[in-house]
C-alpha positions in Angstrom: 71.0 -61.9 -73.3 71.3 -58.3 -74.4 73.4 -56.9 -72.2 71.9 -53.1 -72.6 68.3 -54.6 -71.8 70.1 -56.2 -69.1 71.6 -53.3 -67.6 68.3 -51.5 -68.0 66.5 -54.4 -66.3 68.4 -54.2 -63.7 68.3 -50.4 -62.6 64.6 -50.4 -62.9 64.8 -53.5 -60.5 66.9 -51.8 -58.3 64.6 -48.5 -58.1 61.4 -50.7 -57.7 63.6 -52.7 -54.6 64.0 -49.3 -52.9 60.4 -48.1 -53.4 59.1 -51.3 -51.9 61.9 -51.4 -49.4 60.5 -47.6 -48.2 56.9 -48.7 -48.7 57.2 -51.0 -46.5 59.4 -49.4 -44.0 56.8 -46.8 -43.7 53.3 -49.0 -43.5 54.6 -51.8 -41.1 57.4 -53.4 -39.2 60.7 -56.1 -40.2 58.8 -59.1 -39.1 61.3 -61.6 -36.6 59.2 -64.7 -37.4 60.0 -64.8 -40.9 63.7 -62.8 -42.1 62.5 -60.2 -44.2 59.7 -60.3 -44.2 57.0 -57.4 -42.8 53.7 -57.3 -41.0 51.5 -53.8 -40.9 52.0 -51.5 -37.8 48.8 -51.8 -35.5 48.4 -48.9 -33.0 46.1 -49.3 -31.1 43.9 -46.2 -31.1 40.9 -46.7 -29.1 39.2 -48.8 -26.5 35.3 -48.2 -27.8 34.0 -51.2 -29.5 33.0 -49.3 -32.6 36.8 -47.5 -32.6 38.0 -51.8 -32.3 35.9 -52.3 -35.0 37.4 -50.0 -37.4 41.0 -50.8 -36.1 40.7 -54.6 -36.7 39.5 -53.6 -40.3 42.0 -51.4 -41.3 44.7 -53.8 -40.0 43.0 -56.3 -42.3 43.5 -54.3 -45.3 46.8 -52.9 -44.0 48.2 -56.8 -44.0 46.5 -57.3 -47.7 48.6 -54.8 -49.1 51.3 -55.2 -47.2 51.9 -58.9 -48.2 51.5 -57.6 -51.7 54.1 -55.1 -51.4 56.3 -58.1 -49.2 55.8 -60.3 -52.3 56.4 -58.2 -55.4 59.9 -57.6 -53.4 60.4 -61.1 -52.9 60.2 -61.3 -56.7 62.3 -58.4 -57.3 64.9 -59.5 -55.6 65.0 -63.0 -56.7 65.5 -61.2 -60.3 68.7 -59.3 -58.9 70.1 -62.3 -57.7 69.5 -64.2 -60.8 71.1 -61.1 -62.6 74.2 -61.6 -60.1 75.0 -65.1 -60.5 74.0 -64.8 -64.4 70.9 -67.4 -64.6 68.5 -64.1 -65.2 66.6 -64.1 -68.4 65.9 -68.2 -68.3 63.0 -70.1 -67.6 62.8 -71.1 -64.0 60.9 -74.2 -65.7 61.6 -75.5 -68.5 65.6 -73.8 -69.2 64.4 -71.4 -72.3 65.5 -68.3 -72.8 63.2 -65.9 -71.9 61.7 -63.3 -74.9 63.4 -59.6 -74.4 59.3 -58.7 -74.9 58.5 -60.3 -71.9 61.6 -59.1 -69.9 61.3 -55.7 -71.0 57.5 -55.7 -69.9 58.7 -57.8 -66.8 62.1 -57.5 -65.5 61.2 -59.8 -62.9 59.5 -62.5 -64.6 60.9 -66.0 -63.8 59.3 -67.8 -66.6 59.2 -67.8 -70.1 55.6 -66.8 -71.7 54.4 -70.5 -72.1 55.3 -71.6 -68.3 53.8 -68.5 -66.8 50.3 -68.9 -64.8 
């Protein structure tokens, strides 16, 4: 592994981590059912049925994105841990090393080009 690309890797992990982390800190709440995880905020603005309406389908998109955001820092993450106990940069599947090309377009990808979806 190339340890410059590694070093890169890793501080554009780190900035994405704390983007997500504030991303999510500001669109929803820690979630105590599942450790770190998040679930939007819902306030509750109105009681007019049209004003539920509207509140029930913004929350809906508001938990879309917010599991996004949740799992793209899930992956994140799991790449700075891999990068701390040295297994980042091969394949979660089959061992390989992982192409600097993919790493440098992915710094969290898990997976070597032929094992990814």
């Amino acid at each position: 592994m190339n340890k410059q690309l590694l070093e890169e890797n890793k501080a554009k992990l780190l900035a994405e981590q704390k983007k997500l982390k504030q991303l999510l800190g500001h669109e929803s709440t820690a979630d105590s059912e599942f450790p770190g995880g998040y679930k939007p905020k819902f306030d509750e603005a109105g009681s007019e049925q049209t004003e539920n309406a509207s509140e029930i389908e913004q929350f809906g998109n508001d938990l879309a994105v917010t599991e996004d955001l949740s799992g793209r820092l899930h992956q994140v993450s799991a790449a700075l841990a891999r990068i701390e106990n040295g297994s980042y940069g091969k394949c979660m599947v089959g061992g390989d090393e992982i192409g600097e090309d993919r790493l440098r377009a992915e710094p969290a990808a898990e997976t070597c080009i032929n094992h990814s979806n």
